[in-house]
C-alpha positions as CSV (number, residue, x, y, z in Angstrom):
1,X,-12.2,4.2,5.6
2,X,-9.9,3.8,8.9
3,X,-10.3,0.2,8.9
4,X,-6.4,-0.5,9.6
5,X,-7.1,-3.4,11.5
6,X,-9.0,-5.4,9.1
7,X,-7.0,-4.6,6.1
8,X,-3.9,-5.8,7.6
9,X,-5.9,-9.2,8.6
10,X,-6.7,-10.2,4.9
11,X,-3.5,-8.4,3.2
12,X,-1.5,-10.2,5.6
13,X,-3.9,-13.7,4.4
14,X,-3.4,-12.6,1.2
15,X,0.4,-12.5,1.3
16,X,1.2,-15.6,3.5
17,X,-1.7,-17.8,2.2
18,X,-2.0,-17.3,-1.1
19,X,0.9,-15.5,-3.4
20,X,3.7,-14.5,-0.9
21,X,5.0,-12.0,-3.7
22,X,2.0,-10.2,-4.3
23,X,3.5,-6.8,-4.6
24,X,0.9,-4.2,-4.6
25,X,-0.5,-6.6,-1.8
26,X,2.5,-5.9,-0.1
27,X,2.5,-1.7,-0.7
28,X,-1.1,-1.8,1.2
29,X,0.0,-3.6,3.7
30,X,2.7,-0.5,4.3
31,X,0.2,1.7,4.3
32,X,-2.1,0.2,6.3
33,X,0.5,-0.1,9.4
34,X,-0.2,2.5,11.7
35,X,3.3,2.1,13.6
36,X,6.2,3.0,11.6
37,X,9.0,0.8,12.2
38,X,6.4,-1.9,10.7
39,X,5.0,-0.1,8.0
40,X,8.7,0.8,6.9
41,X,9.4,-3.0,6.6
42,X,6.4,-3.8,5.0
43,X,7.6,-1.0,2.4
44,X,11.0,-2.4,2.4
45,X,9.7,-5.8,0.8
46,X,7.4,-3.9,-1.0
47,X,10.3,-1.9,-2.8
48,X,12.3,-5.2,-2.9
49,X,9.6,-7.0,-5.7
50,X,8.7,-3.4,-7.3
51,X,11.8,-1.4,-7.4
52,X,10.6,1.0,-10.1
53,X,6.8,1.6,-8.6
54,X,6.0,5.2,-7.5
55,X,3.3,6.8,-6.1
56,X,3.3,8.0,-9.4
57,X,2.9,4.5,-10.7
58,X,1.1,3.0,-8.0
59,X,-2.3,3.5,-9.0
60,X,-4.4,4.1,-11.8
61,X,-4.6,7.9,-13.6
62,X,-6.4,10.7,-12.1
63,X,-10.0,10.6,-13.1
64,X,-10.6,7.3,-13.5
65,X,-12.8,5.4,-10.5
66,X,-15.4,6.4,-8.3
67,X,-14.9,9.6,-5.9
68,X,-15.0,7.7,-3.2
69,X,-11.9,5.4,-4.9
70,X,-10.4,8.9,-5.5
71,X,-10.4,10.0,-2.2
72,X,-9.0,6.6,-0.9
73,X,-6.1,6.5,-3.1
74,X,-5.1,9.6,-2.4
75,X,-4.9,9.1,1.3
76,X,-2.9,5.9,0.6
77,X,-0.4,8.1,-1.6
78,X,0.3,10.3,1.4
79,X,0.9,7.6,3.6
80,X,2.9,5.6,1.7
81,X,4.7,9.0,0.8
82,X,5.3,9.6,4.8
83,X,6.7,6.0,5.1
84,X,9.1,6.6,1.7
85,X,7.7,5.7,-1.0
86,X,8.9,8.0,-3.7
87,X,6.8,10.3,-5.7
């Protein structure tokens, strides 16, 4: 966990390299911003391609993955909740 740096390295690959429209690509990328003008344009974009997504929506239904993919998605929901994504 708390490895910012590096997932903003290969989301950002991801995204310019390889499928500029990734969108959930573009959602981690939010959340992994720890300043929050950027991580608010990063959700920008990411609300542009996925208008309808949720934290709700986001991710896959409680119970299912490891507890340690548990724990880690609910720390992204909260971030990405701080920044505005919407329940």
């Amino acid at each position: 966990m708390d490895r910012n740096d590096e997932a903003l390295r290969w989301l950002t690959r991801l995204i310019t390299a390889v499928v500029p429209t990734t969108c959930r690509a573009n959602g981690l990328l939010a959340a992994a911003y720890e300043r929050h003008e950027e991580a608010s344009t990063a959700l920008a974009k990411f609300r542009e391609l996925r208008p309808t997504t949720a934290q709700r929506n986001m991710f896959t239904p409680p119970g299912v993955g490891s507890p340690d993919y548990q724990e880690a998605k609910e720390k992204l929901k909260l971030t990405l909740g701080q920044i505005g994504l919407p329940e």
